[in-house]
C-alpha positions as CSV (number, residue, x, y, z in Angstrom):
1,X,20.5,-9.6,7.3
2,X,21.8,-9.6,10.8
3,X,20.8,-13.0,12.7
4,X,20.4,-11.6,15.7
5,X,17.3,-9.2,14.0
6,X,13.8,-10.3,13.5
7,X,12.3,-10.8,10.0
8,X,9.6,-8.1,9.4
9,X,6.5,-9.7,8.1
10,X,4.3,-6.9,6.2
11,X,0.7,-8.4,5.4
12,X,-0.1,-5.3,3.4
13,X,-4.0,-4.9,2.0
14,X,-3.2,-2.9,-0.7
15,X,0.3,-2.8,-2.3
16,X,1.7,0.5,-1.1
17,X,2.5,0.1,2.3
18,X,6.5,-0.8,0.4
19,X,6.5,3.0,0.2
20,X,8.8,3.7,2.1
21,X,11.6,0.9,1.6
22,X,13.4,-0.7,-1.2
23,X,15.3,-4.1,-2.3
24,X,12.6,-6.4,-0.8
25,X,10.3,-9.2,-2.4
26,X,6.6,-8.2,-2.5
27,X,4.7,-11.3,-2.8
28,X,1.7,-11.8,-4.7
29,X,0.7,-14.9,-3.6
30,X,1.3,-17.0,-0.3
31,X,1.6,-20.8,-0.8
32,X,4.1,-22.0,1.6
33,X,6.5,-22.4,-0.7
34,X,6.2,-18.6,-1.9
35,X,6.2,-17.4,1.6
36,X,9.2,-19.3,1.8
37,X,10.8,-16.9,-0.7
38,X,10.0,-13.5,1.5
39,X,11.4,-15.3,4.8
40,X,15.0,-16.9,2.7
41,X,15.6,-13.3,1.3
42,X,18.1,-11.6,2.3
43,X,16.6,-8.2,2.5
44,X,15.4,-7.8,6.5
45,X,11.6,-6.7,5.6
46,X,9.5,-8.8,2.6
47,X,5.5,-7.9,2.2
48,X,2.3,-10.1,1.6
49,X,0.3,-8.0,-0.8
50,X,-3.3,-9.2,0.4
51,X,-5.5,-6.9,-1.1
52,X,-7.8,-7.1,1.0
53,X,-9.1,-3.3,1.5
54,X,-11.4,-4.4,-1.6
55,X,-12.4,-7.2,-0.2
56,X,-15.4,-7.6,2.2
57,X,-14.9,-8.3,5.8
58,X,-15.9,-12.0,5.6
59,X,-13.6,-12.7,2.7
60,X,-10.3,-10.3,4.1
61,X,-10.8,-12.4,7.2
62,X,-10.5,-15.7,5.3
63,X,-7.5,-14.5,3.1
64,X,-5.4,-13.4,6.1
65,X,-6.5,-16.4,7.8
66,X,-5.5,-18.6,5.2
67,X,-2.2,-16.1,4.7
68,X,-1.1,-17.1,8.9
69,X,-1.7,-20.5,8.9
70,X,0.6,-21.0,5.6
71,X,2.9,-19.0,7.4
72,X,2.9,-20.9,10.4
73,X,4.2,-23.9,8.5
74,X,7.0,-21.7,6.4
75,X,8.3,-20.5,9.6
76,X,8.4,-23.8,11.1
77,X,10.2,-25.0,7.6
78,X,12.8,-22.5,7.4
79,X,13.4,-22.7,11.7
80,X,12.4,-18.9,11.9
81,X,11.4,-17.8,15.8
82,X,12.7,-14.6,15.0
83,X,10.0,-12.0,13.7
84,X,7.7,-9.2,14.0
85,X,4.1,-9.1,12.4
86,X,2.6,-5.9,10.9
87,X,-0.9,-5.7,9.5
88,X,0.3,-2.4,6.9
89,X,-2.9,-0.5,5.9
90,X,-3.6,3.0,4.7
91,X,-2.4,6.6,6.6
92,X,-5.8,7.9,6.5
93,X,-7.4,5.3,8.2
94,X,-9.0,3.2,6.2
95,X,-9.4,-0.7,6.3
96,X,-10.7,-3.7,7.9
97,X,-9.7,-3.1,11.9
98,X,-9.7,-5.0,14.3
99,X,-11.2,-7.8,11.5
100,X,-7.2,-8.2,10.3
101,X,-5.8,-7.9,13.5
102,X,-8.3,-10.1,15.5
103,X,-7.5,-12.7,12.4
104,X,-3.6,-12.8,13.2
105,X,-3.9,-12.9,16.9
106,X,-5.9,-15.7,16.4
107,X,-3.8,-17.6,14.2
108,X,-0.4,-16.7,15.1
109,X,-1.1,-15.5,18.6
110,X,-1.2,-14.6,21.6
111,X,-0.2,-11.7,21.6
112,X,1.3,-8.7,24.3
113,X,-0.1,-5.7,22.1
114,X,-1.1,-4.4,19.1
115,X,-0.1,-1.0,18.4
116,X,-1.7,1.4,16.2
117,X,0.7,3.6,14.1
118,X,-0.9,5.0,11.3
119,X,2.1,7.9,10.7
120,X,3.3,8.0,6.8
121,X,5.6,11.2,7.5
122,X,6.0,11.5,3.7
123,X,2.5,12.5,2.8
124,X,1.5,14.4,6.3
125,X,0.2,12.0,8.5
126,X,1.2,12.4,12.3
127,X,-0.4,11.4,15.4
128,X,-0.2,14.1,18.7
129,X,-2.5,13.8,21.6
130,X,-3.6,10.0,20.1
131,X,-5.1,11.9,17.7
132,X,-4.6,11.4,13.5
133,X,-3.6,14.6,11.0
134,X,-3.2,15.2,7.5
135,X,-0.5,18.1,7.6
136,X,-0.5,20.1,4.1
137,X,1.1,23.5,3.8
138,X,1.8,23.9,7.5
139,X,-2.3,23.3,8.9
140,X,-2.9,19.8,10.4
141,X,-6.4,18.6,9.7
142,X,-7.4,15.9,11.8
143,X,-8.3,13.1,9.4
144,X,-12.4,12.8,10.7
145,X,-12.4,16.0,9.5
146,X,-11.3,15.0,5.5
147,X,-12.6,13.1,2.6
148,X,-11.0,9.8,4.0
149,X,-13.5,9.5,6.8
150,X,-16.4,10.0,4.8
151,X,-15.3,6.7,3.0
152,X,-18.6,4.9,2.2
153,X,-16.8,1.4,3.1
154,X,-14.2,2.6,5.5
155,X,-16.3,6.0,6.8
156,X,-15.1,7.1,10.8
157,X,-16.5,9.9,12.9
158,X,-12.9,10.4,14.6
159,X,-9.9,10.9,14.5
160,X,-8.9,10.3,18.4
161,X,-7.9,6.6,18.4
162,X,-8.7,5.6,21.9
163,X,-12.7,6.6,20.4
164,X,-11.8,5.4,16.8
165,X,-10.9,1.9,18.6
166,X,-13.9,2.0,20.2
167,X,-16.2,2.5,17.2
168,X,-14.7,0.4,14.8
169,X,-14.2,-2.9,17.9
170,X,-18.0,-1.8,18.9
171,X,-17.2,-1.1,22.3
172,X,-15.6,-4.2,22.5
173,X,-12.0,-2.7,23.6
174,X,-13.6,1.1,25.4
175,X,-11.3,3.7,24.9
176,X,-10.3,4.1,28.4
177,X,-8.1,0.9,28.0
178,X,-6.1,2.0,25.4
179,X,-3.1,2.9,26.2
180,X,-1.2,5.8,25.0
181,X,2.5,6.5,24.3
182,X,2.4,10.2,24.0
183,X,5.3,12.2,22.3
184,X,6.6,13.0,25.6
185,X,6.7,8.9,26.2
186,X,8.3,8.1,23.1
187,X,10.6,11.2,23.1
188,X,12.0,9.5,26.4
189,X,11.8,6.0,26.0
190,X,9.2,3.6,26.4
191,X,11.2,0.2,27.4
192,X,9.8,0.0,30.7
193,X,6.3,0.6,29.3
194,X,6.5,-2.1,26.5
195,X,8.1,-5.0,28.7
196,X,5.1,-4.5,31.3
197,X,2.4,-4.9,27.8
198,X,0.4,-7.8,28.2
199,X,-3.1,-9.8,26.9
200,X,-2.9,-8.0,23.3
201,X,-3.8,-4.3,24.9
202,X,-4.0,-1.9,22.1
203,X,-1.6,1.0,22.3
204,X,-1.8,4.3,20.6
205,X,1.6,5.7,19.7
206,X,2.7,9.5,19.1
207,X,4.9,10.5,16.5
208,X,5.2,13.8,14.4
209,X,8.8,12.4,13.0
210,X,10.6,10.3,11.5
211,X,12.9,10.1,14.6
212,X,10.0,9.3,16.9
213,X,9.4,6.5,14.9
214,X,12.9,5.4,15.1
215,X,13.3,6.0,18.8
216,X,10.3,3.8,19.4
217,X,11.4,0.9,16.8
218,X,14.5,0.6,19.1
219,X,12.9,0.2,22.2
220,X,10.5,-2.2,20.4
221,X,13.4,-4.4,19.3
222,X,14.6,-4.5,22.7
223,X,11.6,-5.3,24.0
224,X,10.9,-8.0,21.6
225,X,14.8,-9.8,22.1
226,X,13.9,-9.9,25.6
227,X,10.9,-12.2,24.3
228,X,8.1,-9.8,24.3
229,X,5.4,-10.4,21.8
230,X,4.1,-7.7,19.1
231,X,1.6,-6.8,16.8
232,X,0.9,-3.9,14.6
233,X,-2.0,-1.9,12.9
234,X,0.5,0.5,10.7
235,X,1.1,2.5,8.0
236,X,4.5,3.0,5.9
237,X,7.0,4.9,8.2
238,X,7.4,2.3,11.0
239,X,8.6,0.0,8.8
240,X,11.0,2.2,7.8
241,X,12.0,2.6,11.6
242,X,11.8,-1.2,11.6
243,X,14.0,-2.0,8.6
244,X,16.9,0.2,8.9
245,X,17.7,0.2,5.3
246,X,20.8,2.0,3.6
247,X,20.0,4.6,0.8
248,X,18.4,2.8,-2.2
249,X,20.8,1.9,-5.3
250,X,19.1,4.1,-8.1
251,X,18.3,7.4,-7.2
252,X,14.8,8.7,-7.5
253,X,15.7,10.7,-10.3
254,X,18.0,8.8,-12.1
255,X,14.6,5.8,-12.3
256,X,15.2,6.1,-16.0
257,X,18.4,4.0,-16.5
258,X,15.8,1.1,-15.6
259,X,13.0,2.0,-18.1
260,X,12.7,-0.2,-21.4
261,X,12.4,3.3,-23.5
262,X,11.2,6.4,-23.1
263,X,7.6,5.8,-24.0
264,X,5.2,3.8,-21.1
265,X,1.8,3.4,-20.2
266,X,-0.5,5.0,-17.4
267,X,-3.6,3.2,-15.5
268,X,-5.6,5.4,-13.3
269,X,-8.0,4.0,-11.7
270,X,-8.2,6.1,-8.0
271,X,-10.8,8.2,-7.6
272,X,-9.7,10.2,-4.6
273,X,-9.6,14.1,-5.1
274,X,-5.5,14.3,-4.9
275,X,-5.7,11.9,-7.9
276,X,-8.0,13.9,-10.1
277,X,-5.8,17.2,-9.3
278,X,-2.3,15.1,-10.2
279,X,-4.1,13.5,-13.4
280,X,-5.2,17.6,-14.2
281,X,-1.6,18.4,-14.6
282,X,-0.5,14.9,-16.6
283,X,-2.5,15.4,-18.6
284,X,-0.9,18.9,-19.6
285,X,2.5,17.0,-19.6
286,X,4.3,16.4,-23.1
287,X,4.4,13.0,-24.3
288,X,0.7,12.4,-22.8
289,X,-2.6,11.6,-24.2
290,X,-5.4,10.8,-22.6
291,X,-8.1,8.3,-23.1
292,X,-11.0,8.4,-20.4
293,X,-13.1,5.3,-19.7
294,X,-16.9,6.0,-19.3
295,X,-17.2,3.8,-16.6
296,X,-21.0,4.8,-16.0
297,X,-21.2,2.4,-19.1
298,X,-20.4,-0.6,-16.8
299,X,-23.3,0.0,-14.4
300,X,-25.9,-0.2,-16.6
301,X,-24.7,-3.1,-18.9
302,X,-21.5,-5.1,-17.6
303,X,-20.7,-7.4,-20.4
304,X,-21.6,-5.6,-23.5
305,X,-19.6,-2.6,-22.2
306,X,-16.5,-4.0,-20.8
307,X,-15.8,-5.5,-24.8
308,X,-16.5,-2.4,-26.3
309,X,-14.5,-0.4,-23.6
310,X,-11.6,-2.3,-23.8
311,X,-11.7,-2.7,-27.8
312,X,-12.0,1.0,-28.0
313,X,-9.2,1.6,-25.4
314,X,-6.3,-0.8,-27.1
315,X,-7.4,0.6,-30.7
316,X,-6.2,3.9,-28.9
317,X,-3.9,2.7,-26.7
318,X,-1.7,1.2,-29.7
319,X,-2.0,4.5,-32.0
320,X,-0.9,6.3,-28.9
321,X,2.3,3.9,-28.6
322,X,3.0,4.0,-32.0
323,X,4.0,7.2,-32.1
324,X,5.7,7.4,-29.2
325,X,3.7,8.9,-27.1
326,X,2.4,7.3,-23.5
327,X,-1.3,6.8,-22.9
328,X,-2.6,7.4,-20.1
329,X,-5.8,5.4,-19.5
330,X,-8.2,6.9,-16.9
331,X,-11.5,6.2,-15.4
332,X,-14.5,8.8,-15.8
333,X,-14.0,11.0,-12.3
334,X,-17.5,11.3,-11.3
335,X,-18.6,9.9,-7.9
336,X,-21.4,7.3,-9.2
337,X,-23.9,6.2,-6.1
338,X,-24.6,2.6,-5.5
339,X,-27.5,1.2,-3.5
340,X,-25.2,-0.8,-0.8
341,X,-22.0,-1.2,-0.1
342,X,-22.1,-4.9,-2.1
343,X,-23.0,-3.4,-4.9
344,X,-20.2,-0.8,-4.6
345,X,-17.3,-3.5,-5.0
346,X,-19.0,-5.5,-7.2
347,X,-18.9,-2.5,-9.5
348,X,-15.5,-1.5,-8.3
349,X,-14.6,-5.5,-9.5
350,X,-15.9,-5.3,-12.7
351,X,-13.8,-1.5,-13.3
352,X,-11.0,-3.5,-12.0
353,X,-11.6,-6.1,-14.3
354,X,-11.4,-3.9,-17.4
355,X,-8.8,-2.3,-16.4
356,X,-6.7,-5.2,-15.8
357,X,-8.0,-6.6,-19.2
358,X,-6.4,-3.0,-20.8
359,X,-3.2,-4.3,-19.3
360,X,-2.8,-7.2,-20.5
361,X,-3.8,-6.0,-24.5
362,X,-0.8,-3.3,-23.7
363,X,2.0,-3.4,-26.9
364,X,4.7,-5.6,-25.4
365,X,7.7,-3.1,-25.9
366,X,6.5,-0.2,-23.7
367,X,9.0,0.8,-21.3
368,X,7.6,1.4,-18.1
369,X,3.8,1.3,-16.8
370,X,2.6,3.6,-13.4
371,X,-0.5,2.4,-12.0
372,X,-2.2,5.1,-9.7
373,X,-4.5,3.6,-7.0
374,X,-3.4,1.0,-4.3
375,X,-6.5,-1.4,-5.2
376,X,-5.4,-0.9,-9.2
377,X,-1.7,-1.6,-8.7
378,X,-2.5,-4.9,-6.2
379,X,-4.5,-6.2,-9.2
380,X,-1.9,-4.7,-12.6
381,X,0.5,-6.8,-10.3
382,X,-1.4,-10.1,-9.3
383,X,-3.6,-10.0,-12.5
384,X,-2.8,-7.7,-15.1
385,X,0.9,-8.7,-14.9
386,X,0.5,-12.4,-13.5
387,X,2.9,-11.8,-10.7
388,X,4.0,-14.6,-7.8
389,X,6.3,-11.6,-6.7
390,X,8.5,-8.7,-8.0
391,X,11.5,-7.0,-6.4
392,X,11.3,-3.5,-5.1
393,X,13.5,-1.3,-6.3
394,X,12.6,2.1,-3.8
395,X,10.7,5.3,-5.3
396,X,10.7,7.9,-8.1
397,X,9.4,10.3,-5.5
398,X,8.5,10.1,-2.1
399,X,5.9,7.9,-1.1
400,X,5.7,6.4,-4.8
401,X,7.5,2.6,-5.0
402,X,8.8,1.1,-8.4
403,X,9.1,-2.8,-8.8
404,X,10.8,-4.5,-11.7
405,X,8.9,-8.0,-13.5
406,X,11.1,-11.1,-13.7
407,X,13.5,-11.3,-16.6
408,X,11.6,-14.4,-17.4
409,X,8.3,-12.3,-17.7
410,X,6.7,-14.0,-20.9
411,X,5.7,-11.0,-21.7
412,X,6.9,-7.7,-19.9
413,X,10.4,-8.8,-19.2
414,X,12.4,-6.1,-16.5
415,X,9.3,-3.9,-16.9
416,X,9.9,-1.3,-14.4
417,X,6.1,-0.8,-12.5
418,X,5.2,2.1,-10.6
419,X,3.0,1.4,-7.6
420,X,1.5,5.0,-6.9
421,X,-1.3,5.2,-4.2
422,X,-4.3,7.0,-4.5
423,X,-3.9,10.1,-1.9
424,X,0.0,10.6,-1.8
425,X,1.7,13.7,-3.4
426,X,0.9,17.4,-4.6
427,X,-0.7,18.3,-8.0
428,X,2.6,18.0,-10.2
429,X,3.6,14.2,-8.2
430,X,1.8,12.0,-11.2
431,X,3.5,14.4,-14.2
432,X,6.9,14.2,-12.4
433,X,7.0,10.6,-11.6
434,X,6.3,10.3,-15.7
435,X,9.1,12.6,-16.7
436,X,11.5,10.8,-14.2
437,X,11.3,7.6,-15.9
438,X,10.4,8.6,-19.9
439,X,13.5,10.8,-19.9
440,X,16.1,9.5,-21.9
441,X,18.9,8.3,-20.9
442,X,22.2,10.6,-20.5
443,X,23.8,9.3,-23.5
């Protein structure tokens, strides 16, 4: 890492925000002394996986809290001035805003501005006119008008960010003082713009490309050498902007000359409507069988189901396994209703739970385990798998991260895990993410 360029500090609330980099540390805790780890390594970019998109606003406010004033003390430790915080959180929109941002700034502030830059070019999100799209097949939706907004946690009513500032801050920033970097601005330079920020002003930033994003990262670094002060509300491809990495060592589709064997395990535990269409097609796949969880189950009787569920899943799971096949273990795909949002994650909690409970009972020898959702894979990570952190390798397709356990794993040693979020991908992304890393080996 060059000396002279800051450390990129990711606090990321679920763990895909890496989606778009490779040969980092994502940390699942953050003691001083594992923060430590992310700000030694030599890799320019290291993430806090916080998980707090499932979390309420009271208790995400108290973990990223908690998460600053730790890292406070490991900068002072390792002599660190150089460095740039991002708050990383999903494309479509969703999460707690300003309550992360307004947490940081208080903790590790003050701060110049905090930009919003929700772009993640790999799965169609752009921003033109400060407004947000989803572009598929050559339409751009704007993202108030999609399933993401209707979000009973995370729901928005538009997609114009001056306004969705407005809503989601309560009027308390109005959307006539956000400022705006249009494409035109960032197209021809926004220096000028950047060193005259002051007070934390919230800035809406253009891009449609990956260039934009890289044109603006430059003038950001400038700005920030000449001792300007920045935060940032982001998605995944500013960070790639940000970290300037090289090509990652193993090719997307040669992931299989990491796998263990040819025969893995699936977790699916996203509910989104691009995740039911992927599972569809895996389901089709050779080499796949299913087993669905009726989660309904858990709603009426917790306890009592989650042992029978997860005895009647591992009975499966280890016939599946021991005939070489991969199971892929899904979660019923009906939208159940809850009375209040409380009750919503406390349900969601208890899923989690089982599922993470399947993870652990998994037979120690598969060879590689994708977990599809960004809430599911924080939790295989942090509990299924027991992780302080893992090293991220880069991704079997675009948008889609794979992290390798600890050789000292005590029990999934070099267990490549795929990190796949909920929403990225077309129908065939899940199926060809499996056949990339179950393929045997060229021999």
């Amino acid at each position: 890492m060059n000396n002279t360029s800051p450390k990129i500090i990711v606090l990321d609330d679920d763990p895909t925000g890496s989606q778009t980099v490779h040969s980092c540390l994502l940390l699942l805790k953050w003691d001083v002394e594992t923060l430590m780890l992310g700000l030694r390594d030599e890799s320019p970019i290291f993430f806090v996986l916080t998980n707090t998109r499932s979390l309420t606003p009271e208790a995400a406010t108290a973990v990223i809290s908690e998460v600053c004033d730790n890292l406070k003390q490991a900068l002072a430790i390792t002599g660190i001035e150089n460095f740039l915080l991002v708050s990383r959180s999903d494309s479509t929109l969703r999460g707690h805003y300003p309550v992360e941002t307004d947490a940081i700034a208080q903790h590790l502030g003050p701060f110049d501005a905090h930009f919003l830059t929700p772009q993640f070019f790999e799965a169609g999100r752009v921003t033109v006119g400060s407004t947000h799209y989803i572009e598929s097949n050559g339409k751009r939706t704007p993202t108030d008008e999609t399933e993401f907004a209707q979000d009973s946690v995370f729901g928005y009513s538009t997609s114009y960010l001056p306004q969705y500032v407005a809503e989601k801050t309560k009027g308390r920033i109005t959307a006539d003082q956000v400022e705006q970097f249009l494409l035109n601005d960032i197209r021809n330079g926004t220096l000028n713009r950047l060193m005259a920020l002051e007070n934390n002003v919230c800035v809406a930033v253009d891009s449609e490309q990956q260039s934009d994003l890289d044109q603006f990262a430059a003038d950001l670094l400038t700005a920030a050498a000449q001792g300007k002060k920045f935060l940032f509300r982001s998605a995944a491809s500013l960070l790639t902007a940000l970290a300037k990495l090289p090509p990652q060592p193993t090719p997307p589709e040669d992931m299989n000359r990491i796998t263990r064997s040819a025969s893995g395990a699936i977790v699916v535990g996203s509910h989104v409507q691009k995740t039911t269409q992927q599972l569809a097609q895996l389901l089709k796949t050779d080499g796949i069988v299913g087993i669905e969880i009726d989660v309904s189950r858990i709603q009426h009787n917790p306890e009592k189901s989650h042992d029978e569920l997860l005895s009647e899943a591992l009975t499966q799971v280890k016939q599946i396994h021991a005939k070489g096949q991969t199971p892929a273990v899904y979660t019923s795909r009906e939208e159940l209703t809850f009375s209040d949002k409380q009750t919503r994650l406390a349900f969601g909690e208890a899923v989690s739970t089982l599922l993470m409970d399947i993870v652990k009972g998994l037979p120690d020898d598969i060879g590689f385990l994708i977990s599809k959702g960004g809430i599911t894979s924080n939790d295989t990570l942090s509990k299924g798998l027991s992780l302080t952190s893992a090293r991220l390798l880069g991704q079997v397709i675009p948008g889609v991260s794979v992290v390798i356990t600890a050789s000292d794993h005590p029990q999934f040693a070099n267990l490549p895990v795929v990190l796949f979020p909920g929403n990225v991908g077309d129908d065939q992304a899940l199926a060809i993410a499996y056949q990339r890393l179950s393929k045997q080996p060229n021999l």
